[in-house]
Backbone as CSV, one residue per row, in Angstrom:
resi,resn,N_x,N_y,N_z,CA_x,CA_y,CA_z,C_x,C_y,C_z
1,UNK,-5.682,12.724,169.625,-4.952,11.567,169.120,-4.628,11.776,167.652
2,UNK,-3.621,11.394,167.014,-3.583,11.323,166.022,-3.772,10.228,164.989
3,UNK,-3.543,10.000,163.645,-3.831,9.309,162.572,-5.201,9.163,162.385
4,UNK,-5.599,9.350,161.119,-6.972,8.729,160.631,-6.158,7.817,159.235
5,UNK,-6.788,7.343,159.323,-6.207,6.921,158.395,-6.215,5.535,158.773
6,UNK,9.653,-7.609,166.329,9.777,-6.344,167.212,11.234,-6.512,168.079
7,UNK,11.981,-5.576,167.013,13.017,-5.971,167.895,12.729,-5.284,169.144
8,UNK,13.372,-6.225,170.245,13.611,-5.301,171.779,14.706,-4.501,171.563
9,UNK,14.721,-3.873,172.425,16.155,-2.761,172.533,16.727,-2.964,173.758
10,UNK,18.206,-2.891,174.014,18.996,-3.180,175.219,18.471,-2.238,176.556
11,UNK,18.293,-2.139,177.391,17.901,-1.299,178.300,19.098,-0.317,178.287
12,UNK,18.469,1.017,178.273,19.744,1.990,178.236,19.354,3.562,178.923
13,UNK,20.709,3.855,179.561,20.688,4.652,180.664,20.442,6.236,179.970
14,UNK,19.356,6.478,180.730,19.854,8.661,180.448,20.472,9.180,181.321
15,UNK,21.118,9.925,180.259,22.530,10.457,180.883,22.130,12.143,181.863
16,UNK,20.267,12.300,181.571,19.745,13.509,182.778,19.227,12.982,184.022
17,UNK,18.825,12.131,184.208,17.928,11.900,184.836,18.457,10.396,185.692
18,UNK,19.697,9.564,185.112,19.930,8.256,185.558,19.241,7.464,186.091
19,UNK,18.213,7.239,185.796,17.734,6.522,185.331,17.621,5.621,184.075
20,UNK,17.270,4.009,184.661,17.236,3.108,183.360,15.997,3.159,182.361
21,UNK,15.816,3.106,181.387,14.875,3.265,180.160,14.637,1.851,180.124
22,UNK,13.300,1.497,180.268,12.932,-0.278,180.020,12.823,-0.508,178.523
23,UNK,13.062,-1.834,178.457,13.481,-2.218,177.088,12.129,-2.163,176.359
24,UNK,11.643,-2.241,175.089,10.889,-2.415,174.241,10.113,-3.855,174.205
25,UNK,8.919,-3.657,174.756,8.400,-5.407,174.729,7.751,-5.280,173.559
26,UNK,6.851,-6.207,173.113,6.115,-6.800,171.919,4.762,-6.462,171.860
27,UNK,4.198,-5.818,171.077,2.855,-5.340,171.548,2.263,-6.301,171.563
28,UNK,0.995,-5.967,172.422,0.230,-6.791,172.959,-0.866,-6.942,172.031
29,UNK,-1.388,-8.609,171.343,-2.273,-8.782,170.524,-3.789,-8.670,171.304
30,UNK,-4.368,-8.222,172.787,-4.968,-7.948,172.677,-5.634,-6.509,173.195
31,UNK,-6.980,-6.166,173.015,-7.017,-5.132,173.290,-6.796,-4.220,174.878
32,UNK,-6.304,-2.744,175.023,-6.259,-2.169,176.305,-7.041,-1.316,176.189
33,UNK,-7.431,-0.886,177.440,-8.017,0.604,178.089,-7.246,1.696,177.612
34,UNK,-7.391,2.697,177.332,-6.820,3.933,177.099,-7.606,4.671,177.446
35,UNK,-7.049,6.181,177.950,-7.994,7.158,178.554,-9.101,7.844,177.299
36,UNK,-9.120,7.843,176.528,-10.062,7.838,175.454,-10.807,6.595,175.147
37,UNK,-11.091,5.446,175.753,-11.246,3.958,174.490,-10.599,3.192,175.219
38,UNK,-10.816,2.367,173.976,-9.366,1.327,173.573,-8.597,1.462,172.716
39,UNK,-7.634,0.691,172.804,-6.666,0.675,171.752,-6.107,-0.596,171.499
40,UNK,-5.436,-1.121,170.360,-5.116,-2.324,169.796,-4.297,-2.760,169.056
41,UNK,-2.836,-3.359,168.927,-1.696,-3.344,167.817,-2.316,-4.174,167.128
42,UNK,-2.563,-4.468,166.206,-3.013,-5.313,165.060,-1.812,-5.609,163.785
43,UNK,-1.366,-6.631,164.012,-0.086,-7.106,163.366,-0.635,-8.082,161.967
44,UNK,0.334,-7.139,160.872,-0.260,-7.261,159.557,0.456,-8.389,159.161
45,UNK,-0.160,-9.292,158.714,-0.049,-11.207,158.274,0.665,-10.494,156.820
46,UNK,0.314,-9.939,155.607,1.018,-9.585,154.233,1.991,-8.501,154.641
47,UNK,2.687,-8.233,155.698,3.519,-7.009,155.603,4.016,-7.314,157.178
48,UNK,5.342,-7.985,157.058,5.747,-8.889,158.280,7.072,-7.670,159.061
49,UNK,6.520,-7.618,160.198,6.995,-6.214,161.042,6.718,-5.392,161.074
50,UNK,5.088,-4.984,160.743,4.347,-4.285,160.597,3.123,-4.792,161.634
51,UNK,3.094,-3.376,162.239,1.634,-3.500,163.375,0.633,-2.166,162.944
52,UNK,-0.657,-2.574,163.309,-1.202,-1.081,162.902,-2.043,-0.694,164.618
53,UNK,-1.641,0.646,164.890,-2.004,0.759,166.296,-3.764,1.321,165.692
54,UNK,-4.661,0.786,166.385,-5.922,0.881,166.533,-6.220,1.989,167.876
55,UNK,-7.447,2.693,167.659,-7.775,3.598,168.650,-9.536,3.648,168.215
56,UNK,-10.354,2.833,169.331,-11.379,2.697,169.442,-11.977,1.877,167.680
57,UNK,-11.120,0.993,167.715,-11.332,0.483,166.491,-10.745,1.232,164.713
58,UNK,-11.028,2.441,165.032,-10.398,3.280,163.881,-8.777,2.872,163.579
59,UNK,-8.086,2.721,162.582,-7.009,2.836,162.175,-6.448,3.988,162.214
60,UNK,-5.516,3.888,163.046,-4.516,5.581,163.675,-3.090,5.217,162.800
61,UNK,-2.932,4.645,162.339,-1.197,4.474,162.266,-0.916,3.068,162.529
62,UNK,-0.028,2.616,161.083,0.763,1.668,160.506,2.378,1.866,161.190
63,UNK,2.997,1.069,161.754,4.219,1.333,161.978,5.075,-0.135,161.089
64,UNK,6.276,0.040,160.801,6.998,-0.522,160.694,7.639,-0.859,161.567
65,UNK,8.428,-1.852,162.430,8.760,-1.916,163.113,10.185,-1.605,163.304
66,UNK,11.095,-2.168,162.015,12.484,-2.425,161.773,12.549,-1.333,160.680
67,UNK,12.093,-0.677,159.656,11.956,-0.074,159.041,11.761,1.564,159.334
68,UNK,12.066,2.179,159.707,11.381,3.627,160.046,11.077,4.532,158.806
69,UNK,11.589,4.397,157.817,11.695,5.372,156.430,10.100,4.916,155.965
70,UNK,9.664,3.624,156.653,8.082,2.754,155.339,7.131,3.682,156.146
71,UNK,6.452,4.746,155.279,4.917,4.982,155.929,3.969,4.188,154.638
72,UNK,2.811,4.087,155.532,1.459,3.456,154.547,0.397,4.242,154.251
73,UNK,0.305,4.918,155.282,-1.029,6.075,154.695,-0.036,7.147,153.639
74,UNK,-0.932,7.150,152.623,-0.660,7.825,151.590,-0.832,9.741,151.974
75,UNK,-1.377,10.238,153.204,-1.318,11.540,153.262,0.435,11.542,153.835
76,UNK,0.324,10.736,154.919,1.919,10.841,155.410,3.304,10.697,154.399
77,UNK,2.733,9.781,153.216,3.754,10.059,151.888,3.809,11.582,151.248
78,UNK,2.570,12.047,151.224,2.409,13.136,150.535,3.310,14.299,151.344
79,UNK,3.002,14.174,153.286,4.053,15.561,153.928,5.440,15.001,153.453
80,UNK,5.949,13.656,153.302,7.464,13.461,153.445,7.575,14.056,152.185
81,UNK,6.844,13.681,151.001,7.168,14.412,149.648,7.439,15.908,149.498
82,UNK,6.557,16.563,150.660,6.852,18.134,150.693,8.165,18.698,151.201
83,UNK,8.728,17.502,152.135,9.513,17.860,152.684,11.149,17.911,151.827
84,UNK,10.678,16.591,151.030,11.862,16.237,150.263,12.273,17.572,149.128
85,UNK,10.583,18.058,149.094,10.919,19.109,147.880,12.058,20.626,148.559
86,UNK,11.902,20.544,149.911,11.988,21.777,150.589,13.063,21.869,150.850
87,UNK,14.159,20.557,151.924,14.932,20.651,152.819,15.535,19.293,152.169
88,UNK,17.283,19.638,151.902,18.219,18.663,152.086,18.040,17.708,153.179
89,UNK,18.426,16.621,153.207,18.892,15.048,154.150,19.710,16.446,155.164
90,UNK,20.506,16.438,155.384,21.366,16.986,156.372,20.721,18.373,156.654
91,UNK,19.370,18.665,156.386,19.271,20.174,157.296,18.622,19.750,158.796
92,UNK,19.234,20.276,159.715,18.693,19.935,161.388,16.963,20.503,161.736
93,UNK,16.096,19.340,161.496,14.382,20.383,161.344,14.175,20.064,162.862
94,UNK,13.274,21.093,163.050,12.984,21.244,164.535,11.277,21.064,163.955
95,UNK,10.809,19.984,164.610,9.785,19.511,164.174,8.849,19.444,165.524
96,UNK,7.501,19.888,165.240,5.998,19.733,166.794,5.080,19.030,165.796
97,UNK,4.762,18.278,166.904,3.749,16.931,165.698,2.565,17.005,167.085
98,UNK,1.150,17.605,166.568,0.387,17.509,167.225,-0.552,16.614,166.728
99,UNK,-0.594,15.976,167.849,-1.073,14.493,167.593,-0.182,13.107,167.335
100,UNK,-0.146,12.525,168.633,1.169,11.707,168.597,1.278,9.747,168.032
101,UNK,-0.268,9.589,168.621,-0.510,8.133,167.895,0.497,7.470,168.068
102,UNK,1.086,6.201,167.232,2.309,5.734,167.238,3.535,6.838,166.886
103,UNK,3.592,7.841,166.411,4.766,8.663,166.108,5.183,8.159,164.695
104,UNK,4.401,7.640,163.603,5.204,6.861,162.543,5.703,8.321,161.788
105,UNK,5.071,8.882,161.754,5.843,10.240,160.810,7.068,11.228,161.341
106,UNK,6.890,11.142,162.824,8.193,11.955,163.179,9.165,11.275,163.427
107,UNK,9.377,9.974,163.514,10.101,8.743,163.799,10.760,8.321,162.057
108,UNK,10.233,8.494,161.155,10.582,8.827,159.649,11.512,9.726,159.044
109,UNK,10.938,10.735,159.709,11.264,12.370,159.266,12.656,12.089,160.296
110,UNK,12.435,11.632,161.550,13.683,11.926,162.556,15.130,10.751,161.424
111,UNK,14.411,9.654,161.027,15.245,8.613,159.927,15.964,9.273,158.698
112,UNK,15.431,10.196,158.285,15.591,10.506,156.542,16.201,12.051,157.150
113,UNK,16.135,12.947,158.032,16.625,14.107,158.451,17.391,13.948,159.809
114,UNK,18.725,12.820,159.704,19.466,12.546,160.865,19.297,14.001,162.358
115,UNK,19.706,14.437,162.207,20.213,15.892,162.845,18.732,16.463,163.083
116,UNK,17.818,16.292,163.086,16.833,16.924,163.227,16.081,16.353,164.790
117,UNK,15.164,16.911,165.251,14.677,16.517,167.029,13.476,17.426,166.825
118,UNK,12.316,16.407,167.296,11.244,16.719,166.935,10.601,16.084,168.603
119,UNK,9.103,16.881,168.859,8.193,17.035,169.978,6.832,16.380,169.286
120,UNK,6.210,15.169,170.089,4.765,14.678,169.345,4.022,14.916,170.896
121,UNK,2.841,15.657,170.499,1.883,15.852,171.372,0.978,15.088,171.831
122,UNK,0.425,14.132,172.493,-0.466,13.447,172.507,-1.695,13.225,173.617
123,UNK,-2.880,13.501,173.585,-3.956,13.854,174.815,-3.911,12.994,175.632
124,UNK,-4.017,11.501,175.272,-4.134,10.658,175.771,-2.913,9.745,176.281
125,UNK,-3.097,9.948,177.773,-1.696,9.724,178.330,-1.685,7.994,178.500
126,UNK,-2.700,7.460,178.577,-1.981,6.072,178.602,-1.909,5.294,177.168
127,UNK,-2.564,5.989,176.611,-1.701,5.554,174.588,-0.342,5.969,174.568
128,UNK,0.042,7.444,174.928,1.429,7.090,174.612,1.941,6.548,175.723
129,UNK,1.895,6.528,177.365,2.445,5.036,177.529,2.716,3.712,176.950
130,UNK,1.150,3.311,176.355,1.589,1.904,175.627,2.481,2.193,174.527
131,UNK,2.513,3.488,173.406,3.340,3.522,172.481,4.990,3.553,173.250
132,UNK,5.231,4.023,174.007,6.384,4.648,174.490,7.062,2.745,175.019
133,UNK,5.882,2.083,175.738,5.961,0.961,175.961,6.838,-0.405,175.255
134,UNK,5.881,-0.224,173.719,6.101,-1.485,172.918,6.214,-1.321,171.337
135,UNK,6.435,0.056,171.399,7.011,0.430,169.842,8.517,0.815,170.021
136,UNK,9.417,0.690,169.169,10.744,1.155,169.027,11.092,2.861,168.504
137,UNK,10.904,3.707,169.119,11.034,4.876,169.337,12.529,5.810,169.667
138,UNK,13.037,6.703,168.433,13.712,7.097,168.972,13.923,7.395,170.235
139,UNK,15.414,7.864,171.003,15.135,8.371,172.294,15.443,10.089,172.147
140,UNK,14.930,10.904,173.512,15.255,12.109,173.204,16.663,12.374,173.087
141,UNK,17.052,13.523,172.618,15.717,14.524,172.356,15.666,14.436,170.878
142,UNK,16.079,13.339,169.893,15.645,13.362,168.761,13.993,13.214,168.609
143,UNK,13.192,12.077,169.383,11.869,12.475,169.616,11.532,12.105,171.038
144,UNK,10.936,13.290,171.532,9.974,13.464,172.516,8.804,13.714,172.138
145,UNK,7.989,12.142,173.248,6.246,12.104,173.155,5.897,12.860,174.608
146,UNK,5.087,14.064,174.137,4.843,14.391,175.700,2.700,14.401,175.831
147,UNK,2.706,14.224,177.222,1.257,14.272,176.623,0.287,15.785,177.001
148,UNK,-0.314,16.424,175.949,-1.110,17.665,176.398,-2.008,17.919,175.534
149,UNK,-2.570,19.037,174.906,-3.475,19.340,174.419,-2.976,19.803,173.070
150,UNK,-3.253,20.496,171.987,-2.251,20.803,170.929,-2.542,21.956,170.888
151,UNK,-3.720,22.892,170.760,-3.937,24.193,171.168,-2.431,24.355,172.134
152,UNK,-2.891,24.140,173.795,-2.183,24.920,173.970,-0.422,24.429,174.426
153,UNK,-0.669,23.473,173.370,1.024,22.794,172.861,1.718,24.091,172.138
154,UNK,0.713,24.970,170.855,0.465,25.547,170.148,1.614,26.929,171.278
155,UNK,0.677,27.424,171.402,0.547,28.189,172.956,1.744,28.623,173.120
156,UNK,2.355,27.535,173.574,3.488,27.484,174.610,4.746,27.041,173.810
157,UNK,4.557,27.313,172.826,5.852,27.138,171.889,6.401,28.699,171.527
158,UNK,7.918,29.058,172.072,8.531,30.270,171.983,8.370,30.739,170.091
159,UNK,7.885,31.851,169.535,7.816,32.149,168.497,8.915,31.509,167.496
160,UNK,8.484,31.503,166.176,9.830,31.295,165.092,10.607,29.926,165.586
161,UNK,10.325,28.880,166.478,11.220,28.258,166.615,10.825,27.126,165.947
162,UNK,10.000,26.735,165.290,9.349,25.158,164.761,9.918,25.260,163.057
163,UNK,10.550,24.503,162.548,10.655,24.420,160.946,9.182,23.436,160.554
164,UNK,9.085,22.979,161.016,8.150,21.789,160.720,7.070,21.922,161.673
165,UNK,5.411,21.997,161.329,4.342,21.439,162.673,3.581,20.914,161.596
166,UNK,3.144,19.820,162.461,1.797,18.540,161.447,0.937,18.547,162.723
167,UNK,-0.310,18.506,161.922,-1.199,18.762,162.539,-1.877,17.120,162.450
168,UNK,-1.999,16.686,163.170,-2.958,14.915,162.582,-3.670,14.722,163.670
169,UNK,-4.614,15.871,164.769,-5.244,15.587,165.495,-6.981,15.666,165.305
170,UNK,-7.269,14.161,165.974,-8.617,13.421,165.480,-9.206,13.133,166.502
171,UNK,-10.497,13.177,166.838,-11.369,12.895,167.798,-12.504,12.121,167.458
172,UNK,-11.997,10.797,166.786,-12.731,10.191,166.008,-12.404,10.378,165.173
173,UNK,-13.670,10.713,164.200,-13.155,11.003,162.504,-13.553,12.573,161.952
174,UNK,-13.066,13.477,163.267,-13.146,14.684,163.123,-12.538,15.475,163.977
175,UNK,-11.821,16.504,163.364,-11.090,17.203,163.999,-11.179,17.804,165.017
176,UNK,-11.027,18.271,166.663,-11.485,19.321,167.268,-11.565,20.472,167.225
177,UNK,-12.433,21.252,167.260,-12.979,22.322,166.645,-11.954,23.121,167.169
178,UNK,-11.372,23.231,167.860,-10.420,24.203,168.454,-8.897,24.261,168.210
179,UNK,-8.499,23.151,167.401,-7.196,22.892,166.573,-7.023,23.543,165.244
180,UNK,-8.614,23.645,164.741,-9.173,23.411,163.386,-9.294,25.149,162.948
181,UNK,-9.330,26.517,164.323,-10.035,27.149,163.569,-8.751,28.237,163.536
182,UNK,-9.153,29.874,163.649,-8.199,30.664,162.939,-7.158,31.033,164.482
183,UNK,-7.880,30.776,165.188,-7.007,31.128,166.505,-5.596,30.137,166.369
184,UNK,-5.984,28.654,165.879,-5.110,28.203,165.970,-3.847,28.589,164.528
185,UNK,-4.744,28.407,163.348,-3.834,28.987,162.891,-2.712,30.117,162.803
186,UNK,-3.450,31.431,163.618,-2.610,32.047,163.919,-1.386,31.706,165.053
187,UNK,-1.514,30.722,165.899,-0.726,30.508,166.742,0.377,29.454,165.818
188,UNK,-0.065,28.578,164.968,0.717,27.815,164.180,1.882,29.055,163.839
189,UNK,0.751,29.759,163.387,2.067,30.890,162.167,3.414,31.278,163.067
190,UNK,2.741,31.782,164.291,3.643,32.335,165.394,4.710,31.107,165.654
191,UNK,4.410,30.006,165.637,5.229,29.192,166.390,6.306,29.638,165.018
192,UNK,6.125,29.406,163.953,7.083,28.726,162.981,7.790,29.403,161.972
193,UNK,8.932,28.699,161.703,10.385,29.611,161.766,9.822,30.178,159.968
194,UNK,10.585,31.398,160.067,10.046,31.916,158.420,10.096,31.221,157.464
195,UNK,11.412,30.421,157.593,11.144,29.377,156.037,10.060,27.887,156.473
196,UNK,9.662,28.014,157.739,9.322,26.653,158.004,7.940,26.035,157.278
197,UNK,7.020,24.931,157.393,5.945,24.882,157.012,4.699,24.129,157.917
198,UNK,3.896,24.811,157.607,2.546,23.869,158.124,1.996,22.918,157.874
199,UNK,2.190,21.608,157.682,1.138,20.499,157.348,-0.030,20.075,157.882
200,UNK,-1.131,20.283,157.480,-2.425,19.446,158.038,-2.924,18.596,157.320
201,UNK,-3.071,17.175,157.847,-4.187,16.337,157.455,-6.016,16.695,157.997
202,UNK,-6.432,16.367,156.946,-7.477,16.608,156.598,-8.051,16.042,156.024
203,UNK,-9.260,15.066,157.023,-10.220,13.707,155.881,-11.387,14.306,155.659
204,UNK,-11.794,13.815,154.742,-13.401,15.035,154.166,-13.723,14.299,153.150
205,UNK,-14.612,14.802,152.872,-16.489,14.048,151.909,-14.946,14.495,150.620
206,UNK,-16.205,13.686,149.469,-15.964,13.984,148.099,-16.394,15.351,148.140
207,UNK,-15.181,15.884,146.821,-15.382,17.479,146.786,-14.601,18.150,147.485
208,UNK,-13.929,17.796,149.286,-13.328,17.919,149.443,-14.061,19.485,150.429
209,UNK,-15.269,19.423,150.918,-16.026,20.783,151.130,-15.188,21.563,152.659
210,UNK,-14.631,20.032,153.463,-14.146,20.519,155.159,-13.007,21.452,154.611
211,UNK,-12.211,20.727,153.758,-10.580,21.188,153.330,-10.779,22.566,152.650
212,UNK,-12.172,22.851,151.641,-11.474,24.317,151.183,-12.143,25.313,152.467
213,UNK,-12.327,24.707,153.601,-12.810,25.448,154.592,-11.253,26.103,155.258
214,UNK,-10.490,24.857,155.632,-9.453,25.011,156.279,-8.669,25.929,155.616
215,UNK,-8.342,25.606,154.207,-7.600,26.619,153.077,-8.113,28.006,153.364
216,UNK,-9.240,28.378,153.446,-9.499,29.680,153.711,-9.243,30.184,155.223
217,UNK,-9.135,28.972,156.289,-8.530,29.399,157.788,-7.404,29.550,157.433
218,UNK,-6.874,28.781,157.103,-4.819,28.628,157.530,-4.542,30.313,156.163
219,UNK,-5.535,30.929,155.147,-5.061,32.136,154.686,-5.413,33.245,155.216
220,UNK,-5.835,33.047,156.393,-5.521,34.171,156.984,-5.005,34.608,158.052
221,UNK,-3.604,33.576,157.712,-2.669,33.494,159.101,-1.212,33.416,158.053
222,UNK,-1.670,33.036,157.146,-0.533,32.753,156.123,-0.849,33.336,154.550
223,UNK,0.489,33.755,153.973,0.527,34.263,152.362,0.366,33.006,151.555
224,UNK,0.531,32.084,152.079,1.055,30.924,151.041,0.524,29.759,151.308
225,UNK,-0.949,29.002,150.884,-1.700,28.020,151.516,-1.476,26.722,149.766
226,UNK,-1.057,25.527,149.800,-1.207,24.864,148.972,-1.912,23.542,149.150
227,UNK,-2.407,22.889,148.625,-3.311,21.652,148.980,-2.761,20.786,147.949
228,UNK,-2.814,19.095,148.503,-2.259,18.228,148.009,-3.399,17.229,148.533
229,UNK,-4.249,16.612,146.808,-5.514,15.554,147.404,-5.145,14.722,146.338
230,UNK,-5.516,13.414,145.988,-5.748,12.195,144.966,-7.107,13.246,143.982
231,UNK,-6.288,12.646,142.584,-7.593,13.429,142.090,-8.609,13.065,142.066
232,UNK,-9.228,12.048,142.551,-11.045,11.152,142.693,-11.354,11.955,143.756
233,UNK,-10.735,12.593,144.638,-11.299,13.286,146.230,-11.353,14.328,144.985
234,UNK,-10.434,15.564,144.010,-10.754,16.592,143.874,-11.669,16.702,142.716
235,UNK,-11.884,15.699,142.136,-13.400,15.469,140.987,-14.768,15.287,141.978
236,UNK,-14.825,15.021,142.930,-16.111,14.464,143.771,-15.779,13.068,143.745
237,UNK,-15.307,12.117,143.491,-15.747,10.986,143.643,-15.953,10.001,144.619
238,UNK,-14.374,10.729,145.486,-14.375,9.586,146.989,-14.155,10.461,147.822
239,UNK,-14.172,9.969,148.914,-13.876,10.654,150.112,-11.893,10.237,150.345
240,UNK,-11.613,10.671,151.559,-9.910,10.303,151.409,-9.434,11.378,152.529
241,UNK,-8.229,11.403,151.871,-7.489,12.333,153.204,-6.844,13.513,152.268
242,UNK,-6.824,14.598,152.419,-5.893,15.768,151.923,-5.028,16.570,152.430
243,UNK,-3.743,16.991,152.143,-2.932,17.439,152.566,-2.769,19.059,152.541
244,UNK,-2.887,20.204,153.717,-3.111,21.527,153.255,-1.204,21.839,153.968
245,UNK,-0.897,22.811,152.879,0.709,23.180,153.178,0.343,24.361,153.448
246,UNK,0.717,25.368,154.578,1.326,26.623,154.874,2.294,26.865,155.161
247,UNK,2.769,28.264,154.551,3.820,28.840,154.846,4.035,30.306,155.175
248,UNK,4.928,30.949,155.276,5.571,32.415,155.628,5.760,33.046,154.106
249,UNK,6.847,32.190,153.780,7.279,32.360,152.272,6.401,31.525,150.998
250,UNK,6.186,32.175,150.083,5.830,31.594,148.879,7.132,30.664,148.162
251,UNK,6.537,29.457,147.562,7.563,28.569,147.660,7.880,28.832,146.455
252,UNK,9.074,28.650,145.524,9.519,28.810,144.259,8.551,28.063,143.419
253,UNK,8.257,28.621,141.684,7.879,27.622,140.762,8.477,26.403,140.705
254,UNK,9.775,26.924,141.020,10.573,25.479,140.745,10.627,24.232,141.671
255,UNK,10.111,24.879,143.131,10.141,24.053,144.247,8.634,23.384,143.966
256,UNK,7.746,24.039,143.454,6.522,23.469,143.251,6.170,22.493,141.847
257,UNK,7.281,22.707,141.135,7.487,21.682,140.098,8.095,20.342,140.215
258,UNK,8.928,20.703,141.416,9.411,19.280,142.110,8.375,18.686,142.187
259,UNK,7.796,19.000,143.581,6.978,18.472,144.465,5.832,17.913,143.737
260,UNK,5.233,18.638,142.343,4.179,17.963,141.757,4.896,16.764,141.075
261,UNK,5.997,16.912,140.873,6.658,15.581,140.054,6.999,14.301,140.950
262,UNK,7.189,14.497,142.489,7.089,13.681,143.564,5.697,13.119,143.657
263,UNK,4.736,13.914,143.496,3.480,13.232,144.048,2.904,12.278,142.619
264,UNK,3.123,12.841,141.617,2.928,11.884,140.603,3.579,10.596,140.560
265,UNK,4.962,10.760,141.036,5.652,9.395,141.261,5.279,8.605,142.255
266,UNK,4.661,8.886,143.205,4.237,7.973,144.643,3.298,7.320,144.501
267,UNK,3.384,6.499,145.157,2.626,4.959,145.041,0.493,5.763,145.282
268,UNK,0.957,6.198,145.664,-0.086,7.189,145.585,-0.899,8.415,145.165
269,UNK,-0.147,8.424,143.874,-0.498,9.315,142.724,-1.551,10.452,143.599
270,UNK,-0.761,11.950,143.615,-1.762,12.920,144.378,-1.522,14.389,143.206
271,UNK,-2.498,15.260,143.224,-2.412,16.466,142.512,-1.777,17.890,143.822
272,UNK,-1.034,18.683,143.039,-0.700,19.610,144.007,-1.243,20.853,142.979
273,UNK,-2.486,21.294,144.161,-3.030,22.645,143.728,-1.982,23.593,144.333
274,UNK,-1.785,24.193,143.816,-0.585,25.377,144.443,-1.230,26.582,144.838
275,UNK,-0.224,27.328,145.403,-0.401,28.671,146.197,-1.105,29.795,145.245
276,UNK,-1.077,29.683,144.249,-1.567,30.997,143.123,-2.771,30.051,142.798
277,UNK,-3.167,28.970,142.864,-4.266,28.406,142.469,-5.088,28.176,144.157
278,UNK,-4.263,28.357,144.796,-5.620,27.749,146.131,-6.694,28.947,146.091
279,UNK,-6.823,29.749,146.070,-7.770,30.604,146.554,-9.064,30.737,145.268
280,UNK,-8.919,30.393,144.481,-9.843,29.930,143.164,-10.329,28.592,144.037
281,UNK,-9.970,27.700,143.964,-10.368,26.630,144.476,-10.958,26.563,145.938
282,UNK,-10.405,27.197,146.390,-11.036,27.354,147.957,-12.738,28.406,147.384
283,UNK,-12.662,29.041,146.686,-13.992,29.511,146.210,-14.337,30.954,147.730
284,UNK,-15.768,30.630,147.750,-16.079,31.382,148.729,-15.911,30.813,150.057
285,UNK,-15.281,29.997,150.599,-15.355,29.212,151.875,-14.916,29.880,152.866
286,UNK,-15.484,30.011,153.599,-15.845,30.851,155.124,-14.661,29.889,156.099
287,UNK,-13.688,30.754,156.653,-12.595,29.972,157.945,-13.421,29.840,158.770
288,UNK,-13.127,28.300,159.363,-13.388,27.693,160.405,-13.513,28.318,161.505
């Protein structure tokens, strides 16, 4: 599953399958069964068209309802910020989002990168039923929710073809060990197109000890590993969420001068350790 952290629509026909697409109902204020749990829309009283989908009580994802561009978790500001630094409005991203939750980030990314069609993975098949249900969701193939495993989502993705993969899969309030380690990273690398990039979320203690773990997995699948945390997570002070970037290519000074000037501006003030600085910082940390 992913995240840690109403208008209806007309009923409308696909043009593969003819079949009718049922309209968008209203989520339901109370709780359901899901094949993991439960799950729960929890509709925010200070932020009106806003629901936050719950998964076994944990907070997975804030959606906007009418809005698609508003994310609230501050790691999901931090990938759109990477993205903004990287890729024009009009480049077509071919985006795999493992870990599907409500979809608020590829449903964003699909908003702010018209032309782009993106795949969200999700384990649990009757969550994304209810999402597919009573959230307002692009239709394909700008986004397709399909449900499987992300390993071997991973897998089964033809080489070089992904510009974009986010990783936001949680099993609780920890990653599965098998998303997390170098096998997968190497399969990330494989999926994704040379200029493309890797995003992982990543929640961890003060200090930040899980993340310079991952930094040392995702480098040795990749030349180019950068991390993006609030600086109280990279002093010790709090715990939080951090953002690890991989890539093929090393990104320009200049692209990395953006991007630190984006994260300073966001409502969520974050530091970007860069690619010539991660591996100092990652220290001696042993891949996952």
């Amino acid at each position: 599953m992913g995240g840690m952290g109403s208008n209806q629509r007309q009923t409308e026909r696909s043009g593969r399958t003819g079949r009718r697409r049922p309209a968008v109902v209203p989520p339901p204020t109370d709780a359901f069964a899901i094949d993991t749990g439960t799950a729960s829309f929890l509709a925010d009283p200070h932020r009106p068209g806003t629901v936050t989908l719950l998964v076994n009580g944990a907070h997975s994802s804030p959606f906007n309802l009418h809005d698609p561009a508003e994310l609230y978790f501050e790691y999901m500001q931090w990938m759109l910020a990477v993205l903004r630094s990287l890729y024009p409005p009009e480049t077509p991203l071919r985006g795999l989002h493992l870990g599907g939750a409500a979809c608020a980030l590829p449903r964003a990314i699909g908003h702010l990168w018209p032309d782009s069609r993106h795949l969200a993975i999700e384990i649990d098949a009757k969550l994304a039923e209810a999402v597919r249900a009573h959230l307002p969701l692009p239709r394909a193939p700008k986004l397709r929710l399909r449900v499987g495993d992300a390993l071997a989502a991973l897998a089964g993705k033809t080489p070089a073809t992904c510009d974009i993969i986010v990783r936001d899969v949680f099993d609780g309030v920890r990653v599965p060990p098998h998303v997390a380690g170098t096998e997968a990273a190497r399969l990330a690398a494989q999926a994704l197109a040379p200029s493309g990039v890797y995003l992982v979320n990543c929640a961890d203690q003060p200090g930040l000890p899980v993340a310079r773990r991952e930094a040392a997995t995702l480098a040795t699948a990749f030349p180019y590993v950068a991390v993006i945390a609030e600086p109280g997570q990279l002093r010790g002070r709090r715990r939080g969420n951090a953002v690890l970037v991989a890539r093929h290519q090393a990104t320009t000074p200049e692209t990395e001068s953006d991007l630190a000037r984006l994260l300073r501006a966001d409502a969520f003030p974050a530091r970007l350790i860069t690619g010539e600085e991660t591996p100092t910082w990652a220290g001696g940390a042993r891949p996952l």
